[in-house]
N, C-alpha and C positions, 0 to 999 in steps of 0.2 A: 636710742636717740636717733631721731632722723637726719641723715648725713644732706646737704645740699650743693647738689652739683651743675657747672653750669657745661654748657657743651653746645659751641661753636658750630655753624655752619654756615655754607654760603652754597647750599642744596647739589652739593659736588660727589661725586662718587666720595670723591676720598673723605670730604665732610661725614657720609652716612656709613664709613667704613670706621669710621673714630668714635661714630655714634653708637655703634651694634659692639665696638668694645669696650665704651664706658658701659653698657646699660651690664654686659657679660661679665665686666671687674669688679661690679658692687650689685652683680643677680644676689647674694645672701643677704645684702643690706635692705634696709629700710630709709628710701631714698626721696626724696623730690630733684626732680631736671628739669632743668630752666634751660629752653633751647632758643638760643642768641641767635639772630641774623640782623644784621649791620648792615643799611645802605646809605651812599651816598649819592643825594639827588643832583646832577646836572644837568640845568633846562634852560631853555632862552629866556632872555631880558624882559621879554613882552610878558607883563604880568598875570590877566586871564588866562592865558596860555600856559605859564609857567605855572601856575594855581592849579589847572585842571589835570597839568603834565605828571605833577608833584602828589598830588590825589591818585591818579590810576596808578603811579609807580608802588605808592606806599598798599593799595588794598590789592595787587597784583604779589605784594610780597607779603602782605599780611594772609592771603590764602593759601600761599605755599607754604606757608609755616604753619597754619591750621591742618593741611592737608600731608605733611611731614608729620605733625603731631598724632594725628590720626593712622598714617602707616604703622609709626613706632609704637604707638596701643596696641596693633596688629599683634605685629611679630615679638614683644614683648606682653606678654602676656604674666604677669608677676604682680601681686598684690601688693607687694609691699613698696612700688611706685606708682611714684603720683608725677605730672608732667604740667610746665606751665611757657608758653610762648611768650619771649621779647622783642618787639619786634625796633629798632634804634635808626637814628638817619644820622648818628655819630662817628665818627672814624673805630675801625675796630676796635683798638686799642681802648678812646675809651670811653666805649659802648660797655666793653668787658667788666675795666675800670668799676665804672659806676655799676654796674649790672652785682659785680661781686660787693661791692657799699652798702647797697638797698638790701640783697637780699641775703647776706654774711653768707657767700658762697666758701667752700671748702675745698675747691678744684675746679680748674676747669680743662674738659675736654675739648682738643682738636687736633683737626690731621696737618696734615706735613706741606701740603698745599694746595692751593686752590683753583678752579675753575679757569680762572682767568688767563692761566698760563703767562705770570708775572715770570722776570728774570727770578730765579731761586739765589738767594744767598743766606745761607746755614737751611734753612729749610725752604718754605715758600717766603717770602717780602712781607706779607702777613703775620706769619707765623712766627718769625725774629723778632718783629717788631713788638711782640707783645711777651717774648720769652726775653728776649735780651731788659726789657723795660718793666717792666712786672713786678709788683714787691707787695701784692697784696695776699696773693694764697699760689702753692703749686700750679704749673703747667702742667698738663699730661699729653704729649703728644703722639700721635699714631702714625707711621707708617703707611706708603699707598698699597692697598691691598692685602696687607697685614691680619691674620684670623688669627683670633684670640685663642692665647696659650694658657694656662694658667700661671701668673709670676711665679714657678718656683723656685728658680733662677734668679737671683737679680744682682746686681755689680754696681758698688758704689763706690768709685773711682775718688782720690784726692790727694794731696801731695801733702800732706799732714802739715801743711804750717799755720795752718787756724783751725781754733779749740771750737769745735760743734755743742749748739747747748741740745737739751732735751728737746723744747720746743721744735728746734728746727727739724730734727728727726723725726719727728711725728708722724708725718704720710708716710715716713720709708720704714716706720715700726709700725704702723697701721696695715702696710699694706703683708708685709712678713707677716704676721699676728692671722690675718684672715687669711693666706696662703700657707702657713708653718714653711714660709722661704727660707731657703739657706740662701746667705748672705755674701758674698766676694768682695772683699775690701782692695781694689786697684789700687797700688801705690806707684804711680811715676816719677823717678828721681833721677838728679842725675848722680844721685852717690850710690855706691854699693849697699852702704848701710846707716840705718838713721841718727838724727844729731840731737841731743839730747830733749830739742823744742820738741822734734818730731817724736820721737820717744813716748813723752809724756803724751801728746793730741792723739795718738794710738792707744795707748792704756784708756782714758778719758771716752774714746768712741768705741772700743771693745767694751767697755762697762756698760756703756747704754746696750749695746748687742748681746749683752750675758744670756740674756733667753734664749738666743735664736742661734740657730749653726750660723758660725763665721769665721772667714780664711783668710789670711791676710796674704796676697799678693804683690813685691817688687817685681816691678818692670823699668830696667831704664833706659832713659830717659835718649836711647842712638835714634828712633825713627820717628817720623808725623806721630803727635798726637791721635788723630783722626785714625789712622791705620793700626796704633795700639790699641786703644780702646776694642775697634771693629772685629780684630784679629782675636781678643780676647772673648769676644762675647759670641762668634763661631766656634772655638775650640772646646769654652765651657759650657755652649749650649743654654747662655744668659737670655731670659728672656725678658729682662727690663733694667734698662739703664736708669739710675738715679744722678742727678747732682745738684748740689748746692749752688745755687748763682749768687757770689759775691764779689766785691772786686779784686781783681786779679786770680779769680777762680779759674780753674782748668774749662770752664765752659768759655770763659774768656779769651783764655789761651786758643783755644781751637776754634772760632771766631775769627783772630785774627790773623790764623794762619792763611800764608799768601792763596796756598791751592782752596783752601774751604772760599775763601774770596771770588776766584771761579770760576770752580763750580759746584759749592757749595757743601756740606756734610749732610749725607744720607744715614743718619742710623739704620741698622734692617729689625730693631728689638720698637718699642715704645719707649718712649723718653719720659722719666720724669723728675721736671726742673722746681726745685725747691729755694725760693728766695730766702735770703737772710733775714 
């Protein structure tokens, strides 16, 4: 079954760097990629003008993305993708939005920031804005300069106090299943040991894990958030972060924390944010 994936750019290094490791996470699949570039026009008041302004911007971006698509044929060279350019004058967000509507996208890829050299807060200004908001299909995000590892590593951090259904695990058993990942279940608490809710949402998220190697990890709950996780995923040599975004989720949590405010959380793995 053909997987459909959409994959963000704003033709930035780190855009084509998110790009060469969606195409390398799903090289076995049988794929279609919908490559997204988002502008937004502003031109002056005088209409002609504004008309003609609004024209050269939109076929000056329509060629870059003809001319990206045609790179990525290049150096991608795999049968079993097919590639289709959106070109949107929506806000990213939701360019993405609709983008994943029309075309029952399954993911989507991009990096950590953009071009523009926005102030960063969690990742790039872009990049938050569509992971913090998002509840249509997975984020995947990448790293600046990050070269694709295979996930066999991957760490899915949670504080077990919401029961996980099957559905939502899907991309994080999808992607285990095509890597034979061993799995790292991060638990952050501030207690020693778990309290009978917690209990149970560990039995419940091991049973969906039953195939796949998984270890269950207490960490509590003395230092940043951000510094746990970070420090975990050097030591084990995790190459992809998973989480669930729901409210009051641990991605929530480290969002709000005063220092990610800024200057922001850098993961160094590839992130991937899974809505409720």
């Amino acid at each position: 079954m053909q997987k459909k994936i959409l994959l963000s750019t704003d033709f930035s290094d780190n855009a084509w760097n998110s790009i060469i490791y969606g195409l390398k996470l799903f090289s076995s699949e049988t794929c279609k990629f919908y490559i997204l570039h988002a502008i937004q026009i502003k031109s002056p008041t005088m209409s002609s003008f504004s008309n003609r302004f609004s024209k050269t911007v939109r076929e000056t971006a329509m060629n870059d993305l003809l001319d990206l698509k045609q790179m990525i044929e290049r150096v991608n060279a795999n049968a079993n993708h097919s590639f289709e350019i959106i070109l949107s004058t929506q806000k990213l967000k939701t360019a993405i939005e609709s983008a994943v509507k029309k075309h029952q996208i399954e993911m989507v890829v991009m990096g950590t920031k953009g071009a523009i050299g926005a102030k960063q807060v969690f990742f790039g200004s872009n990049t938050v804005s569509v992971i913090s908001k998002m509840r249509l299909c997975p984020i995947l995000t990448v790293p600046d300069n990050f070269e694709f590892v295979a996930p066999k590593q991957i760490v899915f951090p949670t504080d077990f106090n919401r029961f996980f259904d099957e559905k939502e695990l899907k991309p994080l058993i999808d992607i285990a299943n095509l890597y034979n990942s061993k799995i790292s279940i991060l638990h952050i608490n501030n207690e020693e040991y778990l309290n009978e809710v917690e209990k149970y949402n560990s039995k419940i998220l091991k049973s969906y894990l039953k195939e796949y190697e998984h270890t269950l990890y207490l960490i509590l709950n003395y230092t940043k958030k951000t510094e746990e996780v970070n420090n975990f995923i050097m030591d084990l040599k995790i190459n992809l972060l998973v989480l669930v975004n729901y409210k009051h989720s641990l991605i929530e949590k480290i969002i709000k924390e005063p220092i990610i405010k800024k200057i922001g959380f850098h993961p160094i793995v590839p992130f991937l944010v899974i809505p409720e």
